[in-house]
C-alpha positions as CSV (number, residue, x, y, z in Angstrom):
1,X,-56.1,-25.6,46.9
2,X,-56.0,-24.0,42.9
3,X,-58.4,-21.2,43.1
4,X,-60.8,-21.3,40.4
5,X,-59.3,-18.3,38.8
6,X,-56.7,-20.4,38.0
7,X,-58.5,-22.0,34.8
8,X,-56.3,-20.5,31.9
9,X,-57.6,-18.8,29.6
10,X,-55.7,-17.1,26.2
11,X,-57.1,-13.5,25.0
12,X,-54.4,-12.1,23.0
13,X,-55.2,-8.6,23.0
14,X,-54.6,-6.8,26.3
15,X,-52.5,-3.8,25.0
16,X,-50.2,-1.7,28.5
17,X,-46.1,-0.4,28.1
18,X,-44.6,-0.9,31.0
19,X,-41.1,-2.1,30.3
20,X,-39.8,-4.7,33.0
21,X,-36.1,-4.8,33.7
22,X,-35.3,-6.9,36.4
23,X,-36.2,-10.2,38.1
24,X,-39.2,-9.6,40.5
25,X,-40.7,-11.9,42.8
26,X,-44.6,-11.3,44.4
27,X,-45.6,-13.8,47.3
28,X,-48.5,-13.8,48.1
29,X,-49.4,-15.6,51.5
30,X,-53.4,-16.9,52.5
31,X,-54.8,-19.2,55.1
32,X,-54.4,-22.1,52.8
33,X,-51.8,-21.3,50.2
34,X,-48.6,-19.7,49.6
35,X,-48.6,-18.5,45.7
36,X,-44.9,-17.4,44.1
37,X,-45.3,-15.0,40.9
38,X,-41.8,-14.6,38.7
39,X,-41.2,-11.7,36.6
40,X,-38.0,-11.3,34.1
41,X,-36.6,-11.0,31.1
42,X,-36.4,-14.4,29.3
43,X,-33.1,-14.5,28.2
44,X,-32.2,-14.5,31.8
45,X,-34.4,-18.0,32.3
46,X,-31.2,-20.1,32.7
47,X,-29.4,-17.7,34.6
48,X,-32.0,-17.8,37.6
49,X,-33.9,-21.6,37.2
50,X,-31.0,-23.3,35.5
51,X,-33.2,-23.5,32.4
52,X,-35.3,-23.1,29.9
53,X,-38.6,-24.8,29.8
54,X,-38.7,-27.8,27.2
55,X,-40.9,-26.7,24.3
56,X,-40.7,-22.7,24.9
57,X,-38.8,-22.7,22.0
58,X,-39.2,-24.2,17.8
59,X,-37.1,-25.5,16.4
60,X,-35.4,-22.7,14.8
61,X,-34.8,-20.7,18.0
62,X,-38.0,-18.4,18.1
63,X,-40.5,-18.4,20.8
64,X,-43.4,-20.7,20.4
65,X,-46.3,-18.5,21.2
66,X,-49.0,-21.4,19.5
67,X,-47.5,-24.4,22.4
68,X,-47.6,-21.6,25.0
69,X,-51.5,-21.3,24.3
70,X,-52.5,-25.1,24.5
71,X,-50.3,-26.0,27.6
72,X,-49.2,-23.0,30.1
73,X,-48.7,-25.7,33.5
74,X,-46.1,-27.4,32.3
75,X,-43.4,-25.5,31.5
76,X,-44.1,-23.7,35.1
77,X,-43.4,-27.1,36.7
78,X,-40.5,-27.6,35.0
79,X,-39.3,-24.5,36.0
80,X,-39.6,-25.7,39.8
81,X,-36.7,-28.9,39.7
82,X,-34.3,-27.4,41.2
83,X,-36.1,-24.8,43.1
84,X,-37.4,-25.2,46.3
85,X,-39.6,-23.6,49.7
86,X,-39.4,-24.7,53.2
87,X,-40.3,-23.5,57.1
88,X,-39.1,-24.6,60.2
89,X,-41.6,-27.3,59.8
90,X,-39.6,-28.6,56.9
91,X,-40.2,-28.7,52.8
92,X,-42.9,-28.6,51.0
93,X,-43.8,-29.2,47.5
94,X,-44.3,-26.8,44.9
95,X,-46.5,-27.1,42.1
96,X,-46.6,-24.9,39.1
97,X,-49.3,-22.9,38.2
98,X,-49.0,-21.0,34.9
99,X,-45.9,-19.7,32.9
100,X,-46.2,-17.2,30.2
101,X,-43.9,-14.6,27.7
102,X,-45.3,-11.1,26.8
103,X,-43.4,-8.8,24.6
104,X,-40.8,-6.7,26.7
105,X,-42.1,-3.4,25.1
106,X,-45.7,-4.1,25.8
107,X,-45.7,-5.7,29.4
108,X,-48.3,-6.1,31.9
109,X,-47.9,-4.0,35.2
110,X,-46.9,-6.8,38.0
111,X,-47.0,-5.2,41.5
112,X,-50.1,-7.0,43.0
113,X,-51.2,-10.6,43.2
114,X,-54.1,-9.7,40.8
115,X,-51.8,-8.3,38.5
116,X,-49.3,-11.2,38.5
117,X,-52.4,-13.8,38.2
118,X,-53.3,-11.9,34.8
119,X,-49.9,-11.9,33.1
120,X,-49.6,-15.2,33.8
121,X,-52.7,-16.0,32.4
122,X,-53.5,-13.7,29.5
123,X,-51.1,-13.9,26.6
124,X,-50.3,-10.1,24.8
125,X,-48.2,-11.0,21.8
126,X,-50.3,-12.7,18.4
127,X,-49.2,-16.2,17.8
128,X,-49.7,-15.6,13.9
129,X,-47.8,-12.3,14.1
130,X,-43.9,-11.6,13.9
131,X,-41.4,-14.0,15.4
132,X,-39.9,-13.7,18.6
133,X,-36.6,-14.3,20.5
134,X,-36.2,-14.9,23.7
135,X,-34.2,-11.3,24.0
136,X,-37.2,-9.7,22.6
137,X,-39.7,-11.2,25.6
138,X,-40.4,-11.0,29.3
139,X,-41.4,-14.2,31.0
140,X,-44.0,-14.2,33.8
141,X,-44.1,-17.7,35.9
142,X,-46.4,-19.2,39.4
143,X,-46.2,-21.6,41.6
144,X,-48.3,-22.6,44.9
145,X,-47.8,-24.9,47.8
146,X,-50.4,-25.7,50.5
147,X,-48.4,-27.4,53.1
148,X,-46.5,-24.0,54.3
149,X,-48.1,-22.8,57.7
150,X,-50.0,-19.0,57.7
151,X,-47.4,-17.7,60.0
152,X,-43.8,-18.0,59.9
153,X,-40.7,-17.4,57.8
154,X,-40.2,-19.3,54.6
155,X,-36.5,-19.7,52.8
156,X,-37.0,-19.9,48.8
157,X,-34.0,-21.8,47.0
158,X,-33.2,-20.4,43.4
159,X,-30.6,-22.2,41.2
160,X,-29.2,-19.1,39.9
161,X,-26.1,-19.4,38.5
162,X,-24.5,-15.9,39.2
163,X,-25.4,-13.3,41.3
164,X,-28.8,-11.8,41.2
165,X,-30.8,-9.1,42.0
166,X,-34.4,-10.0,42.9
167,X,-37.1,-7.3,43.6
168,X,-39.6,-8.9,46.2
169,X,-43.0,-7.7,47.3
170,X,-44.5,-9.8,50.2
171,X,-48.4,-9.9,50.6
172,X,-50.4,-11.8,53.4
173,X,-54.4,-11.9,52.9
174,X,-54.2,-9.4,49.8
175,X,-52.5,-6.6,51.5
176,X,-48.9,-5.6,50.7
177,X,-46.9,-5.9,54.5
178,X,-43.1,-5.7,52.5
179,X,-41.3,-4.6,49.7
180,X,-37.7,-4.8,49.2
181,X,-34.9,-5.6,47.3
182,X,-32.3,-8.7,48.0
183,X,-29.4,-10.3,46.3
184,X,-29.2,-14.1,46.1
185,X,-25.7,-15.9,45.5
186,X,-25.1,-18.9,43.6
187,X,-28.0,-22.0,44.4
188,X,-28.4,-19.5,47.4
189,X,-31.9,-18.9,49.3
190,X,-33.8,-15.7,50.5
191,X,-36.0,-15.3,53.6
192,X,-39.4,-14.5,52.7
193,X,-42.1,-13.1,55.1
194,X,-39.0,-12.5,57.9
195,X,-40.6,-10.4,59.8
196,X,-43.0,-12.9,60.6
197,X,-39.9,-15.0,62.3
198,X,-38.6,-12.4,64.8
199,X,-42.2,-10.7,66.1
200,X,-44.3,-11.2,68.7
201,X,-47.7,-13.1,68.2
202,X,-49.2,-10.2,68.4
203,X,-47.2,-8.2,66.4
204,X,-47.9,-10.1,63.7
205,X,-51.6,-10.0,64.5
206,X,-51.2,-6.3,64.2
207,X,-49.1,-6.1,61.1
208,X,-51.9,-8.7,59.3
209,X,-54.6,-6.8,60.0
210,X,-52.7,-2.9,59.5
211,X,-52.6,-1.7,62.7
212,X,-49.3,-1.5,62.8
């Protein structure tokens, strides 16, 4: 189910500097949801979802900040065509959350769930201010799917067209259990939450609660 946090809301004035400069992936695991968080510069959009959301940009090239405020769902879901999340159970559908662009030289911090949920939903850059490129932004995107089991691997398909680098932190019930880094191939897949597909039941009790 959408958590109620997950009504948007637009407060252009959160000022941080923390530059972001690569593609970084939080999942976040719960008893009823799986949430996906994206992080990376958005001139690099097409090279790692094949393209760039319909109406990001006007018509003469710049980033639409105004559209961004009235509609933030739809450009994540169409970010999710030709992306995709399964478990040994099979597929499962993703739906898209929120998708947003902060300036690259005044980013939010993105290491936590809580931290991804506000840069995806709080906009940093004025609408009626200078205009932007997409070189000049970072883009910040979420998706969710309910039908994923609690435990378990789950392989995450990216369309990336070259090689990529993706930074991943893994969460399960709020608490970080895996952070690492991974290179996906061409329309490859990573393993998320691996671990959780070669221990023991009760290793993986263990691990979810920290006591091991």
């Amino acid at each position: 189910m959408v958590k109620s946090y997950l009504i948007l809301m637009i407060a252009c004035a959160l000022p941080m500097s923390v530059q972001a400069s690569a593609v970084t992936l939080i999942a976040a695991r719960y008893d009823d949801s799986i949430e996906l968080y994206f992080q990376l510069p958005s001139q690099d959009l097409e090279k790692v979802f094949k393209k760039i959301p319909e109406g990001l940009l006007d018509q003469e090239g710049y980033v639409d900040l105004h559209r961004l405020q009235k509609d933030t769902v739809t450009p994540s879901n169409l970010l999710l065509k030709h992306m995709g999340v399964s478990s040994s159970g099979g597929p499962a559908v993703l739906e898209g959350m929120s998708f947003m662009t902060h300036p690259s030289n005044t980013v939010l911090p993105f290491e936590t769930p809580w931290d991804a949920i506000t840069t995806t939903t709080f906009c940093s850059a004025d609408p009626n201010g200078p205009k932007m490129t997409l070189e000049q932004m970072t883009t910040y995107s979420s998706a969710y799917t309910d039908e994923l089991p609690h435990i378990g691997a789950i392989s995450l398909t990216l369309p990336v067209t070259e090689p990529t680098e993706i930074f991943v932190r893994e969460f399960v019930d709020g608490r970080e259990v895996s952070v690492y880094t991974t290179e996906m191939t061409i329309d490859g897949r990573i393993t998320l939450f691996s671990y959780q597909e070669s221990t023991s039941f009760v290793g993986n009790f263990l691990r979810r609660f920290g006591l091991q």
